[in-house]
C-alpha positions in Angstrom: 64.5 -27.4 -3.3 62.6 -24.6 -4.8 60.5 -23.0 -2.2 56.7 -22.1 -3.2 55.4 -19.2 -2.4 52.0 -18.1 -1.5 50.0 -14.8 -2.5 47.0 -13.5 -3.4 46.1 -11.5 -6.1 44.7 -8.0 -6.2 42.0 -9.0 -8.4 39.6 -8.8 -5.5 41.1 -5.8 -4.0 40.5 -3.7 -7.5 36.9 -4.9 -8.0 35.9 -3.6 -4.7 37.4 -0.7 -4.8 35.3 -0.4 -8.2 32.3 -1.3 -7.3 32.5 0.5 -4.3 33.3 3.8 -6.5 30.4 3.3 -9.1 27.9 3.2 -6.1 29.0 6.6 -4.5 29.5 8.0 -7.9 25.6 7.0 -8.6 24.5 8.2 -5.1 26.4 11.5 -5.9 25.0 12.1 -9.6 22.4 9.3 -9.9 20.3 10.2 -7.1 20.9 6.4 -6.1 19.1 6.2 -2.5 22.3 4.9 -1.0 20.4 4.0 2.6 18.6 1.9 0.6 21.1 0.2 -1.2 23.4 -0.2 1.7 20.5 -1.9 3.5 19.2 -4.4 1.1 22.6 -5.3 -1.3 25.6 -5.0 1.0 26.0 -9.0 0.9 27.3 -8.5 -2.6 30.8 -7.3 -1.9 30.4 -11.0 0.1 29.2 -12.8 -3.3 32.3 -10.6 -4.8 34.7 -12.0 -2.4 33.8 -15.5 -2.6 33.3 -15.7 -6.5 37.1 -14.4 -7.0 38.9 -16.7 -4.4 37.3 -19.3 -6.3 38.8 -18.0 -9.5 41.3 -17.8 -7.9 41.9 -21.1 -6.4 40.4 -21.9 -10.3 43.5 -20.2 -12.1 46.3 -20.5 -9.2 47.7 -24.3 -10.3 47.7 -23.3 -13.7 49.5 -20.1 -13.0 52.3 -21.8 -11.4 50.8 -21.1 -7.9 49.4 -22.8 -5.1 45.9 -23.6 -3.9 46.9 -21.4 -0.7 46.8 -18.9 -3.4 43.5 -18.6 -2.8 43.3 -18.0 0.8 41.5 -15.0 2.4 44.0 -12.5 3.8 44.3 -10.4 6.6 44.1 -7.5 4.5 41.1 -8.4 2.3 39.1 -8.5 5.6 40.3 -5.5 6.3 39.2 -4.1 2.9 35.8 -5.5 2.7 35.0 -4.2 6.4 36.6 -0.9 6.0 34.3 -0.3 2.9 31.2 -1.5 4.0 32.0 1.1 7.2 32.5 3.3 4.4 29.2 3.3 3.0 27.5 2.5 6.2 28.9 6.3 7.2 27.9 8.1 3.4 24.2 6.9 4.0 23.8 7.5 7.8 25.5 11.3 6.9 22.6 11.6 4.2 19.9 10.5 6.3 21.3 12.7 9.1 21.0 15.5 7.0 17.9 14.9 5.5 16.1 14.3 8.8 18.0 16.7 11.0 18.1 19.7 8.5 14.6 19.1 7.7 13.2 19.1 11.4 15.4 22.5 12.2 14.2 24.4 9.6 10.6 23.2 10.1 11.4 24.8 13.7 13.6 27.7 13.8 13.0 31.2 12.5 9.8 33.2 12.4 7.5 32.6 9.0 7.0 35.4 6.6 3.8 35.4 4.1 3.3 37.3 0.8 0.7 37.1 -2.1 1.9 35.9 -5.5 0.2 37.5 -8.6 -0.1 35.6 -11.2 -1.6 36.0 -14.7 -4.8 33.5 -15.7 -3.3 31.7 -19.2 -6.1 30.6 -21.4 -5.8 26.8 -22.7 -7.6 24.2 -24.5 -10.3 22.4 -22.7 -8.5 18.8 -22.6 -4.9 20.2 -22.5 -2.7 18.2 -20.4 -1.6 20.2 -17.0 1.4 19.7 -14.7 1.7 21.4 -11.3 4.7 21.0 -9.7 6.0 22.1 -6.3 9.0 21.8 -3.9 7.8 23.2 -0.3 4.2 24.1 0.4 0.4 23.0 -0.2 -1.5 22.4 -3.6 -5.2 22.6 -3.9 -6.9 21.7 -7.5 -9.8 22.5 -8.6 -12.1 22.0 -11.9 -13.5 25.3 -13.3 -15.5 25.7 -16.8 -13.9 28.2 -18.3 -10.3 26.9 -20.6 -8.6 28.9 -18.5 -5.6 28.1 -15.7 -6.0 30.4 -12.6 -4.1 30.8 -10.0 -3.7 32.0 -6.4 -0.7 32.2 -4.5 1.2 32.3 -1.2 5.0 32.4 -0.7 6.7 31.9 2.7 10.0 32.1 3.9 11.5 31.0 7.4 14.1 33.0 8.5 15.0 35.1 11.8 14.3 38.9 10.5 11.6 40.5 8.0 14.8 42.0 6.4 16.0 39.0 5.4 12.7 37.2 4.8 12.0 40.4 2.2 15.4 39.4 0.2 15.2 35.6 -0.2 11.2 36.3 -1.2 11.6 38.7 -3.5 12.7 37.2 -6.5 10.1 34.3 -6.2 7.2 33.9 -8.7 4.9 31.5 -10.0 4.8 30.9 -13.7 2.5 29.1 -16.3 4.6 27.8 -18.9 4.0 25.5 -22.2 6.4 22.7 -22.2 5.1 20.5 -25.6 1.6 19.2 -25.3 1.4 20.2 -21.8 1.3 23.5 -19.2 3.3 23.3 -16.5 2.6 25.7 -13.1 5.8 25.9 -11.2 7.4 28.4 -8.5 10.2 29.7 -10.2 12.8 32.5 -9.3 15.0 30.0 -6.5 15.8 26.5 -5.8 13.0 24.2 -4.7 15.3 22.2 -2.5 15.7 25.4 -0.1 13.9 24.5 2.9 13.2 28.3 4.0 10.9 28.9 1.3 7.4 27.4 0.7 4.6 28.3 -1.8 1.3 27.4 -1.6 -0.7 27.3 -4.8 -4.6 27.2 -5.3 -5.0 26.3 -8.8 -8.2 26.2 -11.3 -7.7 24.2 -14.4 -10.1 22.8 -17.0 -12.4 20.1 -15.8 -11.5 17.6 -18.7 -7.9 18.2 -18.2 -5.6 15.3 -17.8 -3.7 16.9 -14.7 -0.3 15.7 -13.0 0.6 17.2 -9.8 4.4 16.5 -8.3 5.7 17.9 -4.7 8.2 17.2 -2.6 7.2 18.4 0.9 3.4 19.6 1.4 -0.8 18.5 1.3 -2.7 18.4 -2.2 -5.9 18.4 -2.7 -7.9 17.6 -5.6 -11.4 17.5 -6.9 -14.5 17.6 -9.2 -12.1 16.6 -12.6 -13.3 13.9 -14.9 -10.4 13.2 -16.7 -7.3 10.9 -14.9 -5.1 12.8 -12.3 -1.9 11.4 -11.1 -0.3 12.9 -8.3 3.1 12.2 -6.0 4.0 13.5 -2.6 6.9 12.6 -0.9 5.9 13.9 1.9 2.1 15.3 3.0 -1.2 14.1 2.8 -3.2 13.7 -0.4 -6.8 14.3 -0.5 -9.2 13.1 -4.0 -12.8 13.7 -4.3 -15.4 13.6 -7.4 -12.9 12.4 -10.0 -14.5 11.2 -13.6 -10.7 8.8 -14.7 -8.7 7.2 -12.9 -6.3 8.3 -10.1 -3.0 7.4 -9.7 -1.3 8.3 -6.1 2.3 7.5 -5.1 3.3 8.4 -1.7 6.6 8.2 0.4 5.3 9.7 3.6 1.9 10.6 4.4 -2.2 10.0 4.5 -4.6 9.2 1.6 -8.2 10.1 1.4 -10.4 9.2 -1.9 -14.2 9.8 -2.0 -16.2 9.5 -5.4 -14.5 8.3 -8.3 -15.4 6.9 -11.3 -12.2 5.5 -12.8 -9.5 3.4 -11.1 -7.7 4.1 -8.1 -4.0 2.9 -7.3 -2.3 4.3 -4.4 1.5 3.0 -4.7 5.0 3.6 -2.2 4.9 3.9 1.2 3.2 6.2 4.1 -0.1 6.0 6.5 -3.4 5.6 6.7 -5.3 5.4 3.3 -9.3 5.9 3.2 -11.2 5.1 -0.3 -14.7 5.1 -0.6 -17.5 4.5 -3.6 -15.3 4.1 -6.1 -17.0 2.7 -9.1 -13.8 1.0 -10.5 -10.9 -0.9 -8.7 -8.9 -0.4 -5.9 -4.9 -1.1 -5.8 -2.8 -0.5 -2.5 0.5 -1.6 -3.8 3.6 -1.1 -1.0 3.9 -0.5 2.5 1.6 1.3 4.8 1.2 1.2 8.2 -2.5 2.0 7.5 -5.1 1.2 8.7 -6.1 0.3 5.1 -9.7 1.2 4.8 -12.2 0.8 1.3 -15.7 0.9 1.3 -17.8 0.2 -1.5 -15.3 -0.8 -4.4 -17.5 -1.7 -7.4 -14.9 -4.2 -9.6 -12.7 -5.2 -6.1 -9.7 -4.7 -4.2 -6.2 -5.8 -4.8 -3.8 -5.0 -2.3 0.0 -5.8 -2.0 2.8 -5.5 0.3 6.0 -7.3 1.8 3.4 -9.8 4.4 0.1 -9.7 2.5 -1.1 -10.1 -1.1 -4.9 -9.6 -1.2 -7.7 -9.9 -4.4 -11.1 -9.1 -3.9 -13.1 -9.1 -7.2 -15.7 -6.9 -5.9 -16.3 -5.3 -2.5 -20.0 -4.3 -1.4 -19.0 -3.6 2.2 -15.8 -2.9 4.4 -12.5 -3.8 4.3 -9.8 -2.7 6.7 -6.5 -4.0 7.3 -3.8 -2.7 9.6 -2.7 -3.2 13.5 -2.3 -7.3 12.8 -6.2 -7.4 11.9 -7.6 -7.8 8.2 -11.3 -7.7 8.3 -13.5 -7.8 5.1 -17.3 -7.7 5.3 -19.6 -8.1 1.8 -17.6 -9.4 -0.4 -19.9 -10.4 -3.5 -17.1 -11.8 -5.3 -14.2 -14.1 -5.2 -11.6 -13.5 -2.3 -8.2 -14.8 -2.4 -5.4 -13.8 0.6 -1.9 -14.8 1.4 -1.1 -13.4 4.6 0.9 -13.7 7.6 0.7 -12.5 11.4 -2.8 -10.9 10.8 -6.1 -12.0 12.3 -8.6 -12.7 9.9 -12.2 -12.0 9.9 -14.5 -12.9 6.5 -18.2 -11.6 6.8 -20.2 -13.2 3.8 -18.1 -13.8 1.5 -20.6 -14.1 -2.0 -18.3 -16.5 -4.1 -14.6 -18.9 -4.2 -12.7 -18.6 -1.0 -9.0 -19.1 -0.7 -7.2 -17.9 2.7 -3.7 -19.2 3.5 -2.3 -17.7 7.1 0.3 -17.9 9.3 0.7 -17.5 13.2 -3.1 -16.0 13.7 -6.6 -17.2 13.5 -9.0 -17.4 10.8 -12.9 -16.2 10.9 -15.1 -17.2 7.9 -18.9 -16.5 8.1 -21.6 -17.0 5.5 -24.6 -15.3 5.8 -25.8 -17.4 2.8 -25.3 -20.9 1.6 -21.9 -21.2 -0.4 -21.8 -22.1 -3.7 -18.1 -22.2 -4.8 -15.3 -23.9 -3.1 -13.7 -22.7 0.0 -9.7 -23.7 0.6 -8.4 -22.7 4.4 -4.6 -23.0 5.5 -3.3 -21.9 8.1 -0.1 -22.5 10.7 0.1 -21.9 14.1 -3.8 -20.5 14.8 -6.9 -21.7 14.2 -10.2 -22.1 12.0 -13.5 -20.9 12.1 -15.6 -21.1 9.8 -19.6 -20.6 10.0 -22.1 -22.0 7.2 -25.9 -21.9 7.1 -27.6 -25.2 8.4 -29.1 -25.5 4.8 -26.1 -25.7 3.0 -24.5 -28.7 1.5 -21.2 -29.0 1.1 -18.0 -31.7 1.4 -16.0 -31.4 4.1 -11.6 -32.0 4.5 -10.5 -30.9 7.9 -7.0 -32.0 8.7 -5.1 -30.6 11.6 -1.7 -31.6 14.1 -2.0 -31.5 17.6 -5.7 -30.1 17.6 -9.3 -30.6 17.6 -11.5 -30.8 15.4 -15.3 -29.5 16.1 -18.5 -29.8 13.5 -22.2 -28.7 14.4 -23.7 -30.0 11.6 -25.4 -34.1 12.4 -23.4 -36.6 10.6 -19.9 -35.1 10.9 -17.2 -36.1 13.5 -13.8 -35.6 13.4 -11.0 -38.9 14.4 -7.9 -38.4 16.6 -4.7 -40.1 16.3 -2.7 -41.2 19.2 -0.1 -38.3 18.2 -3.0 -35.9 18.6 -3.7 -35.3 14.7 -7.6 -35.0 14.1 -9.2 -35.5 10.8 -12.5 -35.2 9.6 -13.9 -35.9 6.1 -17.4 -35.9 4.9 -20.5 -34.7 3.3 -23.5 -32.5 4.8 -26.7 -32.1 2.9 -27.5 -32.9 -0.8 -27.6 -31.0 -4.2 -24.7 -29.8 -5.5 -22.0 -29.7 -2.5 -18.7 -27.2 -3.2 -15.7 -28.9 -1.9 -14.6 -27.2 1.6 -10.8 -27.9 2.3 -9.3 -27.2 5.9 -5.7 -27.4 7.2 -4.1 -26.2 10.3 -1.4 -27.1 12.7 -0.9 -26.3 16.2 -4.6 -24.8 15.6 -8.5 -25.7 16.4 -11.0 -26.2 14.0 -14.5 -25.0 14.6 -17.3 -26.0 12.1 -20.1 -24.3 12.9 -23.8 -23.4 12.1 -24.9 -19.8 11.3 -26.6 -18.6 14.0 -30.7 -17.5 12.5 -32.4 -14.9 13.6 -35.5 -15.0 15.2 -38.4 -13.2 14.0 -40.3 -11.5 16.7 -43.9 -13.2 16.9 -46.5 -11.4 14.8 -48.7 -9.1 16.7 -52.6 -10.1 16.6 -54.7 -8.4 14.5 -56.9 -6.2 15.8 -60.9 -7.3 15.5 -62.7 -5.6 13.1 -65.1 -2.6 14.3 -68.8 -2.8 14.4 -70.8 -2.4 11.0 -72.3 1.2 11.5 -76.3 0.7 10.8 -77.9 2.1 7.8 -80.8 3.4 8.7 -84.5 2.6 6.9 -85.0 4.5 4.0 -87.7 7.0 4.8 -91.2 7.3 2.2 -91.9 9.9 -0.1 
């Protein structure tokens, strides 16, 4: 009786190896972020496995094998665990480095200062300027002359002035063409060395389109009117008085903009970010641990990140968001938000409504009767929502195991025997926009607007006397 073997193929074994070897290969030329790989995509070696022992078991009867051709082995587990502990140790050895290196050079050593000189280069008005950094602080400033000038500090970290002298001496700053565009750049060492730092304080043309890149430092920017886009991996970025838009991507860090007349988009991650009067729109796109503050946003606020996905088209007040609260206060416009885990606070909202929540409660107040529709869901918290007692509008309030309260005369909610209250109705007359309510677990509070009281007129004061004219006397 022939005797039937079983044994797996190295099909899977090769492919991991593979795939394994074009990641590090990327992470050691690519500049793939391999802690960031390793974090979110490790479950595909997983996908791997399973997809080939399924070929496997596909191909093994036609092959002259068995289905137990297809079994996991011993020595495929320990492939697959030895090579995600493979990569787990490459990315936590980078990020070591990174963080570690990074916090004892900031540390150690004494720092060493000297002036750079460097020669004003004349350029067109509107020429396109770059400034790019590795280590130190950036300040840009508008000037009317077509002229780039700059001032310059280099530092170095180190333990003696002996050595400090040698590692500064051969760094410079330089102005350089590169196509359509000057580019003002440290040169003379490698920006990656964490012992050396310039600081630059540049002037460029006013209608310059200007890009500003560093890796480890604070930039500062004001009074252009043409766009600026800047990116800080790490440092706080401060705009005011800009004429275009402004384009801001962060990794680690603050983000202050005053004044601008363009667009703003701040993208990545980092902190707090502060914008104020800007006379186009607003767009936080990532995720910072904020708070998130605008103030006067003329054509609204769009705001996206891994829990939230905000649009305001226009924002004549405050918004904040950050520390499980999202508060928005004047909001002429439409306001649509998909959140979870935040508490919610709407101050008159000016036009369509749409708020869908999870595990927190939702505040609406109008200071003004509604006229668009208003849609709240939420799950696991509950439902305010304040309207003017001269406001007509329909009314769908649905909850599960809740209540259900309405101040306005007319309207009152039912209540299952499972505890489900309902309440559906109209209030007023005129045109009524359609409100539409939906919780569980969750009140629901209908209430009236609360009117202030005028303080009672003060009486007016009587009139004085007429002053007599006395007689006319005869010639």
């Amino acid at each position: 009786m022939a005797r039937t073997q079983t044994r797996s193929s190295g099909l899977f074994s090769g492919l991991v190896l593979i795939f394994v070897g074009v990641i590090l290969l990327l992470h050691t030329y690519g500049h793939l972020e391999l802690r960031h790989f390793f974090g979110h995509w490790w479950p595909l070696i997983i996908i791997f496995w399973g997809a080939v022992k399924l070929y496997e078991r596909t191909i093994g009867p036609r092959m002259g094998g068995t289905v137990g051709g297809a079994a996991i082995t011993g020595s495929e587990v320990v492939l697959v665990v030895g090579m995600l502990a493979l990569l787990g140790i490459v990315a936590g050895v980078e990020y070591g480095k990174q963080k570690i290196g990074e916090g004892i050079m900031d540390d150690v050593g004494d720092n060493y200062t000297y002036d750079v000189e460097v020669a004003p280069k004349t350029i067109p008005a509107n020429a396109r300027v770059f400034v790019h950094n590795g280590r130190g602080d950036i300040s840009v400033r508008s000037s009317d002359d077509a002229q780039i000038r700059v001032s310059a500090k280099k530092g170095v970290k180190t333990w003696s002035e002996q050595e400090a002298d040698r590692i500064a001496k051969p760094v410079s700053v330089e102005i350089v063409k590169n196509g359509d565009t000057y580019e003002v750049r440290p040169s003379g060492y490698d920006l990656s060395d964490s012992r050396i730092g310039v600081d630059l304080d540049v002037s460029v043309p006013k209608k310059s389109p200007l890009t500003v890149k560093t890796d480890k430092g604070d930039v500062q920017v004001a009074d252009m009117t043409a766009d600026i886009e800047v990116t800080d991996q790490n440092g706080d970025v401060e705009i005011r008085n800009i004429g275009g838009d402004a384009l801001i991507d962060m990794h680690k860090g603050d983000v202050k903009v005053n004044d601008t007349k363009g667009d703003v988009k701040v993208s990545g991650k980092g902190g707090e970010i502060d914008v104020t009067n800007a006379a186009g729109s607003l767009t936080v796109d990532g995720d910072f641990y904020g708070p998130v503050r605008a103030d006067r946003v003329t054509k609204g606020v769009r705001m996206i990140s891994a829990k939230t996905d905000l649009t305001l088209s226009a924002l004549a007040g405050h918004l904040e968001a950050g520390s499980g609260n999202l508060d928005v206060v004047d909001a002429p416009g439409n306001l649509s938000l998909r959140t979870r885990d935040n508490e919610i606070s709407v101050e008159n909202p000016g036009g369509k409504v749409n708020i869908d929540n999870r595990n927190a409660a939702i505040s609406v107040r109008f200071t003004s009767v509604p006229k668009d529709d208003v849609s709240i869901t939420n799950s696991s918290g509950e439902i305010s929502l304040s309207l003017p007692g001269g406001s007509s509008f329909e009314v769908v309030a649905d909850c599960r195991n809740c209540d259900i309260s309405a101040e306005f005369t007319g309207l009152a909610a039912t209540k299952s025997e499972s505890g489900d209250s309902h309440l559906a109705g109209k209030y007023g007359s005129g045109r009524a926009p359609k409100i539409t309510l939906k919780t569980s677990y969750g009140n629901i509070a209908l209430r009236r607007t609360a009117v202030a009281i005028a303080p009672p007129a003060k009486p007016a004061l009587p009139a004085p006397p007429a002053t007599p004219i006395p007689p006319a006397t005869e010639q």
